[in-house]
C-alpha positions as CSV (number, residue, x, y, z in Angstrom):
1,X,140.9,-51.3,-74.9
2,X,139.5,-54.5,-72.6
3,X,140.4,-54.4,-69.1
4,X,140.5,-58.0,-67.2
5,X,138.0,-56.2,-64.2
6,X,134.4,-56.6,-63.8
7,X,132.4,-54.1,-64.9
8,X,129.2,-55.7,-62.8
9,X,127.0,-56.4,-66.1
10,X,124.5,-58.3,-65.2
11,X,125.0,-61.8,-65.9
12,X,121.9,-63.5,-65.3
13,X,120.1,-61.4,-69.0
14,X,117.2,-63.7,-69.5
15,X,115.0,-63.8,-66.6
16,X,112.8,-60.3,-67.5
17,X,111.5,-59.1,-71.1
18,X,114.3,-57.2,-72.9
19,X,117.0,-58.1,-70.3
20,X,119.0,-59.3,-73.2
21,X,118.2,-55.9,-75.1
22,X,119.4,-53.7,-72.2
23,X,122.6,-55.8,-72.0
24,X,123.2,-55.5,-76.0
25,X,122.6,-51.8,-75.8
26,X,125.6,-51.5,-73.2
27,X,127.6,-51.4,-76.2
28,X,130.9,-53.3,-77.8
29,X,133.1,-51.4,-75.2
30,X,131.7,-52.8,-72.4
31,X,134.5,-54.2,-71.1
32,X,136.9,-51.0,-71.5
33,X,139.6,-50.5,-68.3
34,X,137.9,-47.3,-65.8
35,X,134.2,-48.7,-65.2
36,X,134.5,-51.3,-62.1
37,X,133.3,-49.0,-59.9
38,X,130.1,-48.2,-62.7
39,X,126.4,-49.8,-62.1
40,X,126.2,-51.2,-66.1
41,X,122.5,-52.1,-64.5
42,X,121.8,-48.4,-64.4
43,X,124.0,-47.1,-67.3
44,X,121.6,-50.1,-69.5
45,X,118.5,-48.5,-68.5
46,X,119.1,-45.5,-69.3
47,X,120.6,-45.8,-72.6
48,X,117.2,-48.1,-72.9
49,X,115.1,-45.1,-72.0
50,X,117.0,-42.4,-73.6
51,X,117.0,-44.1,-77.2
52,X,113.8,-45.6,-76.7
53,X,110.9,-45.0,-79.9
54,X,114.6,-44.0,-82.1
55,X,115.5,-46.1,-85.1
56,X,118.9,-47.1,-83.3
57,X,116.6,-48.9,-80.8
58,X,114.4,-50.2,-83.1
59,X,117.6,-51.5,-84.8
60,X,118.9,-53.0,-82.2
61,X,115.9,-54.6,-80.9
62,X,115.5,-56.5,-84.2
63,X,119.1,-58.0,-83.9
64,X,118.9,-58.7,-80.5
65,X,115.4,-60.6,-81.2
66,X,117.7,-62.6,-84.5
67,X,120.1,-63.5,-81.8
68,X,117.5,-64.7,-79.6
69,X,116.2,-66.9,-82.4
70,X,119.8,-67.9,-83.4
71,X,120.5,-69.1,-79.8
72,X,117.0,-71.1,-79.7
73,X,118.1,-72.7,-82.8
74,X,121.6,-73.5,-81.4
75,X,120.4,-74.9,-78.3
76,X,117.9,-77.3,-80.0
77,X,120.9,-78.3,-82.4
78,X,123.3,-79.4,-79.4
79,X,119.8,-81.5,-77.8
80,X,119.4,-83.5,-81.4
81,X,123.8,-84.7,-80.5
82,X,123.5,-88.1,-79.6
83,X,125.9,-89.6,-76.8
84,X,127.9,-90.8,-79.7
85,X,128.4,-88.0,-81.0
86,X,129.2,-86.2,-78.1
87,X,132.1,-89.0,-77.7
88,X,133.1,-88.6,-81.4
89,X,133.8,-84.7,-81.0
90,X,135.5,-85.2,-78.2
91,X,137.7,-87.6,-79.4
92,X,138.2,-85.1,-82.4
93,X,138.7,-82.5,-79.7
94,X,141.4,-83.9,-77.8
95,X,143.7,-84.9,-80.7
96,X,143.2,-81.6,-82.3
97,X,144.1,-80.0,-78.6
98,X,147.5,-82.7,-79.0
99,X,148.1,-81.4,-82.2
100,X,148.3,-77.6,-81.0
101,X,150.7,-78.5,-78.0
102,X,153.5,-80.0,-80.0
103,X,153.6,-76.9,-81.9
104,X,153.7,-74.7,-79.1
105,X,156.3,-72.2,-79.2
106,X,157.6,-70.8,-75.7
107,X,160.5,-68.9,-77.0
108,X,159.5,-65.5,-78.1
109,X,158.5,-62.4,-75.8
110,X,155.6,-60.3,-77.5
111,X,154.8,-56.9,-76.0
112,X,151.0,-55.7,-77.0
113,X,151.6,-51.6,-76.5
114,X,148.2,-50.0,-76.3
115,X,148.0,-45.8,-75.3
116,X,145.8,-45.0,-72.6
117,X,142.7,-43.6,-73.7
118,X,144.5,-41.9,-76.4
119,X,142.7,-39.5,-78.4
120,X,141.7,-37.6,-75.0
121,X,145.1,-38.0,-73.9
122,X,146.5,-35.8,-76.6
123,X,143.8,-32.8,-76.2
124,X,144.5,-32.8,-72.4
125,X,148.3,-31.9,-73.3
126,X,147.1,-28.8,-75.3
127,X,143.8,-28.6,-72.6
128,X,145.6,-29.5,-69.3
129,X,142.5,-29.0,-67.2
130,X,140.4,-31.4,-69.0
131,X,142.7,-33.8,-67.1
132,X,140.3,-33.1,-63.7
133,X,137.1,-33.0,-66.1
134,X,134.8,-35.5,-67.8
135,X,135.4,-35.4,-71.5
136,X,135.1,-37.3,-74.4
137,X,136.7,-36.9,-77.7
138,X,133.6,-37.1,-80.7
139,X,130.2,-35.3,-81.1
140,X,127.4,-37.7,-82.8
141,X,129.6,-40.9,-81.5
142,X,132.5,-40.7,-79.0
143,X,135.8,-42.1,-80.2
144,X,137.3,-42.2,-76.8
145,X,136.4,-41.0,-73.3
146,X,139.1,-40.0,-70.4
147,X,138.5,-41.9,-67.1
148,X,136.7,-40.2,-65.3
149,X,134.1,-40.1,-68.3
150,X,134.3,-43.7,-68.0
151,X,133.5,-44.1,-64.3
152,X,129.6,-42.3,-65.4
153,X,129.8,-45.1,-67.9
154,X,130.8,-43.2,-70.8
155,X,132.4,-44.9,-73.6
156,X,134.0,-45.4,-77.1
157,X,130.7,-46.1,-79.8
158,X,128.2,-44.5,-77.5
159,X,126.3,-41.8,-79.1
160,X,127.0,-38.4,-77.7
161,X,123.5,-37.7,-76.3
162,X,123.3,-41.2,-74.8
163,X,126.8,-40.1,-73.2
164,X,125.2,-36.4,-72.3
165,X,122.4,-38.5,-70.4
166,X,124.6,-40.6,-68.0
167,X,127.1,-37.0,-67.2
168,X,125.5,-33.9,-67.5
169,X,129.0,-31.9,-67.5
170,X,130.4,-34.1,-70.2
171,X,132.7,-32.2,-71.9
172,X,132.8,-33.1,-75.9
173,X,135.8,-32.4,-78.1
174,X,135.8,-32.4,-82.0
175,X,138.6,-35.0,-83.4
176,X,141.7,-33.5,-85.0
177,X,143.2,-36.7,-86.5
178,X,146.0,-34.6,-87.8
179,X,147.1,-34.3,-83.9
180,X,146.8,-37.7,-83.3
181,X,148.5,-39.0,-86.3
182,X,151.5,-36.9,-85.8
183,X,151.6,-38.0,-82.0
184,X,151.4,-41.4,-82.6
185,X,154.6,-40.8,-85.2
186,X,156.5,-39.9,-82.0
187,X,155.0,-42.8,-80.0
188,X,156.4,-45.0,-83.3
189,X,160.0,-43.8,-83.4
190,X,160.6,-45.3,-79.7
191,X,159.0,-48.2,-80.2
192,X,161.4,-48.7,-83.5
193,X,164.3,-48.9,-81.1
194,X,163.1,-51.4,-79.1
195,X,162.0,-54.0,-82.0
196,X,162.6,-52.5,-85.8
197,X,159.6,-54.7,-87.3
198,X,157.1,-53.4,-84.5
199,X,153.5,-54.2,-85.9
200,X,150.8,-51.2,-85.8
201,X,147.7,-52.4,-84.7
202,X,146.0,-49.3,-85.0
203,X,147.0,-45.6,-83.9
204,X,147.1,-45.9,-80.7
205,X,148.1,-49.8,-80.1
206,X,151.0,-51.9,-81.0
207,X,152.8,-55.5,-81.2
208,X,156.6,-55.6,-80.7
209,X,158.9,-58.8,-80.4
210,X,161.3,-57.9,-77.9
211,X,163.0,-60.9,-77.5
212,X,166.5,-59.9,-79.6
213,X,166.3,-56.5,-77.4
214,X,166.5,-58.9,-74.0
215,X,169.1,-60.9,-75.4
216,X,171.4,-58.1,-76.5
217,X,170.6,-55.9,-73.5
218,X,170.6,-58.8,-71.2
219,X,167.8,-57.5,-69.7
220,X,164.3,-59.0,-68.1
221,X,161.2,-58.4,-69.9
222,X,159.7,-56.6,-67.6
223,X,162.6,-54.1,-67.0
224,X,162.8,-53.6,-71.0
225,X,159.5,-52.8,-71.1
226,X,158.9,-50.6,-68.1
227,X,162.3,-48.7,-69.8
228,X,160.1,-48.3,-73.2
229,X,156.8,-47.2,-71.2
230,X,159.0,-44.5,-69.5
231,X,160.4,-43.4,-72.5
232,X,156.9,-42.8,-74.2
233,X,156.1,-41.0,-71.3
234,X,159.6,-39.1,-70.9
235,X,159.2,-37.9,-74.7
236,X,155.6,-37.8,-75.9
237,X,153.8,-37.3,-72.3
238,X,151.5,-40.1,-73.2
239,X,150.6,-42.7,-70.5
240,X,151.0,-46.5,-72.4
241,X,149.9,-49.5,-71.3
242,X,151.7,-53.2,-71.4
243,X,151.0,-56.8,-71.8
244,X,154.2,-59.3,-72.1
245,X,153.5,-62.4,-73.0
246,X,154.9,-65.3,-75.1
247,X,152.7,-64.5,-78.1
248,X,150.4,-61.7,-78.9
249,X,147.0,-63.5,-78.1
250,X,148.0,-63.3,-74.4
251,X,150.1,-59.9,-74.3
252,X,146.9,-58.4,-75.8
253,X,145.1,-59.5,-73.2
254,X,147.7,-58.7,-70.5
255,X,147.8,-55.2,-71.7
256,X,144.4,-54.6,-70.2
257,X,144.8,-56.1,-67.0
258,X,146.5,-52.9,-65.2
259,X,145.3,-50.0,-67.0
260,X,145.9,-47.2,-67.1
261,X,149.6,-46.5,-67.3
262,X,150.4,-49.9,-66.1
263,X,151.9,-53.6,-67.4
264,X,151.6,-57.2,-66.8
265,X,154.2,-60.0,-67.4
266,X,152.6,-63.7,-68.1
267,X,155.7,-65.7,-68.0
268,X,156.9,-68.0,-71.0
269,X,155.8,-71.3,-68.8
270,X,153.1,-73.8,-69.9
271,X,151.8,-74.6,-66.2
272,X,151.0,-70.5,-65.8
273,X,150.0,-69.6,-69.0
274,X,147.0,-72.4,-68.9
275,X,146.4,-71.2,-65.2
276,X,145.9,-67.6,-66.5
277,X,143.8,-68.5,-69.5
278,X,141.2,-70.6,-67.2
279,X,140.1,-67.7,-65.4
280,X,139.5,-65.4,-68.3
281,X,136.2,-64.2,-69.7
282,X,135.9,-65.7,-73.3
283,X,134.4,-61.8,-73.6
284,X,138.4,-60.5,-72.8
285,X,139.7,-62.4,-75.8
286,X,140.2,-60.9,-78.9
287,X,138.1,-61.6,-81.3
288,X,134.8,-62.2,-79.0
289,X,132.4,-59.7,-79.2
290,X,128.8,-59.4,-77.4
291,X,127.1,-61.5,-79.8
292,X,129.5,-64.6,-79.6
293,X,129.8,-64.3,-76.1
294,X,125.8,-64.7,-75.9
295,X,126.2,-67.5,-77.8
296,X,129.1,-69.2,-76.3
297,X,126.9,-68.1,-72.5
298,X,124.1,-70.1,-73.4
299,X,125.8,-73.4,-74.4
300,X,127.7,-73.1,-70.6
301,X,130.9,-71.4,-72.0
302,X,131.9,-68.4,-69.8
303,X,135.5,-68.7,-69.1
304,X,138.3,-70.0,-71.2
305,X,138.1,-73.4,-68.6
306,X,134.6,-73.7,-69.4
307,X,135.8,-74.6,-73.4
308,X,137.6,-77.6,-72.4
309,X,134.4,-78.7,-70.7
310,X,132.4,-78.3,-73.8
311,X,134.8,-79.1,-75.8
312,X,132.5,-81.7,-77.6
313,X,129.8,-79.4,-78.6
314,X,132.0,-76.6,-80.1
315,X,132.6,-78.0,-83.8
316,X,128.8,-79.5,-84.5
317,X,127.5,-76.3,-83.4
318,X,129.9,-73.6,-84.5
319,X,132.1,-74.9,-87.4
320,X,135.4,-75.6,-88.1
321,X,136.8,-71.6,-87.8
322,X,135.0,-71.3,-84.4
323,X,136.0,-74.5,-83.5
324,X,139.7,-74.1,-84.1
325,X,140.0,-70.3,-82.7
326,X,138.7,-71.8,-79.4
327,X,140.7,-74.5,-79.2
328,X,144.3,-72.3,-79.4
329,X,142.7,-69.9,-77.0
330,X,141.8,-72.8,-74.3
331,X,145.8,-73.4,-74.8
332,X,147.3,-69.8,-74.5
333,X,148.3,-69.8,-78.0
334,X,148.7,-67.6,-80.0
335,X,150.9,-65.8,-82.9
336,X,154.5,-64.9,-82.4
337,X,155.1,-63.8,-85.7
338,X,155.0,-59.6,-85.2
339,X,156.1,-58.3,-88.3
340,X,155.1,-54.4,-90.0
341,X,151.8,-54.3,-91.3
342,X,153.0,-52.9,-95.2
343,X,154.7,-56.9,-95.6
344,X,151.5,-58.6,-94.4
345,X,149.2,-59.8,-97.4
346,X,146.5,-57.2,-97.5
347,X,142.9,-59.1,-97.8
348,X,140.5,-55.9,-97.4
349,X,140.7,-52.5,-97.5
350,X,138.1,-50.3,-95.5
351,X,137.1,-47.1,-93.9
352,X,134.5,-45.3,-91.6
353,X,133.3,-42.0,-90.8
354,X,130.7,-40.6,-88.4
355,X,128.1,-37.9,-89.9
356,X,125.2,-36.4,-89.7
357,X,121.4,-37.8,-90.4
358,X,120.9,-38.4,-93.8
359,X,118.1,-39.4,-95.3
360,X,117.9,-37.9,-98.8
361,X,119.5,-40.2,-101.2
362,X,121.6,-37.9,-103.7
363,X,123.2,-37.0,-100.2
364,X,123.6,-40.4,-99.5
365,X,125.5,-41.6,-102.3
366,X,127.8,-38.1,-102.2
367,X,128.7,-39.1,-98.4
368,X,129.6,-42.9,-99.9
369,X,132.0,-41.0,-102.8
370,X,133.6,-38.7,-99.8
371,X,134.0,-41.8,-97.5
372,X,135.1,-44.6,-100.1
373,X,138.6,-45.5,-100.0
């Protein structure tokens, strides 16, 4: 998952031709914990080389070049806001931003539990000299790399002859989701003891509301939680990772910042938690991806301080949703609700599978029968 270091990206992506492309082609994990020490200058060109004259390239060439377009078109929207308008939104802005405090809610502690590069941390306990090795778990597209995979710039999404181009010795292991499932059952039953409505996130990440299991225990939050990290690794021999926090936006975020097999504790106090949120990326929060962060770049948004600032251009140039979710994230808030995922209201239902290249369509619409839900 995102780790709060800098992965030395190059920021400045639009002073040569396909600067923008090279940064795009780095991937949705770019900001996954085990790469500060990685040139992401080199790692962009060669990905850019090695998938060059590819339809993936070509691909992603055509939706970095709408993006492009998109940004032009947003940029030339916020020069049409008169000052009026500009003084409007703002005004809009700041009762909104009034709004959200009142309802802030400083009395729950939310845990964000995420395993440390999971899937390769389950085949190293059956393959425990892969520990010392790079290796990736995944053939046409890696699911998840060990660390020191990830300090050649290997990563989760990348395609596993990309992956063979930046490390040579990159050792590749089929998935056995069977293996992980069952492992992540174990991982489950201790995290059940420590908050009963624990919410999966996925396999290998959860939410938990410990605040009942400090109360009883009378115990810190960050002595309840190191106890449940050692436990994990006590019974499972799986390394986990922690954020605390006093809702799951900023435990999520938290959980990143000392990876791997480490936590980090953001207090339930209004004066640190808006400290904390003005230094990070708007590229560490959930729910920003590479193409929202380009757009949010190019208006002057890089940091969560920098959405105060703007604060008057957000809703004319992004919409209401876009408008609101930055609004609560300037603030630290977030949801404190943690409850299992079976009682949530289910609005979609997906899945996804990596295979070979297809291009015959009977094949086609076999592999969309196998791979429908």
């Amino acid at each position: 998952m995102e780790s709060s270091e800098n992965n030395g990206a190059d920021d400045d992506r639009s002073t040569k031709p396909d600067d923008t492309l090279k940064y795009h082609l780095l991937g949705p994990s770019l900001t996954k914990a085990g790469q500060s020490t990685v040139d992401q200058q080199k790692v962009s060109e060669i990905i850019y080389n090695a998938s060059k004259g590819s339809k993936f390239f070509s691909h992603e060439k055509f939706r970095d070049q709408l993006l492009t377009t998109k940004i032009e078109r947003i940029l030339a929207q916020m020069q049409k806001l008169g000052k009026n308008d500009l003084l409007l939104y703002t005004r809009r802005a700041d009762e909104y931003l009034a709004e959200l405090e009142v309802g802030r809610d400083l009395s729950q502690i939310v845990v964000h539990i995420d395993c440390d590069a999971f899937f390769a941390a389950v085949e190293e306990l059956d393959r425990p000299e892969l520990r010392e090795l790079p290796m990736a778990v995944g053939k046409g597209v890696l699911t998840t790399c060990n660390y020191h995979a990830r300090k050649f710039g290997c990563r989760s999404g990348m395609a596993g002859f990309i992956a063979r181009k930046l490390c040579p010795d990159l050792i590749l292991i089929p998935q056995n989701y069977q293996k992980y499932t069952a492992k992540a059952e174990e991982i489950r039953a201790i995290l059940s003891s420590f908050d009963p409505q624990f919410q999966s996130a996925s396999i290998d990440e959860a939410y938990l509301n410990i605040t009942g299991y400090c109360a009883t225990n009378e115990i810190e939050p960050e002595v309840a939680v190191r106890r449940l990290r050692s436990q994990v690794m006590e019974q499972t021999k799986v390394a986990v990772s922690a954020g605390i926090a006093p809702n799951a936006r900023i435990a999520k975020i938290c959980s990143n910042w000392n990876k791997p097999n480490g936590q980090h504790y953001v207090p339930n106090d209004r004066s640190i938690i808006m400290k904390f949120m003005s230094e990070i990326p708007v590229r560490k929060i959930n729910g920003v991806g590479r193409v929202f962060e380009r757009e949010l770049e190019a208006i002057g948004i890089k940091n969560c301080s920098d959405i105060f600032t703007h604060r008057g251009v957000i809703l004319p140039l992004f919409g209401e949703k876009c408008y609101k979710f930055l609004m609560q994230c300037y603030l630290g808030l977030g949801s404190t609700k943690i409850r299992p995922v079976e009682e949530s209201e289910r609005k979609s239902v997906g899945t996804e599978r990596t295979f070979r290249d297809i291009d015959d369509i009977a094949d086609l619409q076999e592999m969309l029968q196998l791979t429908s839900p």
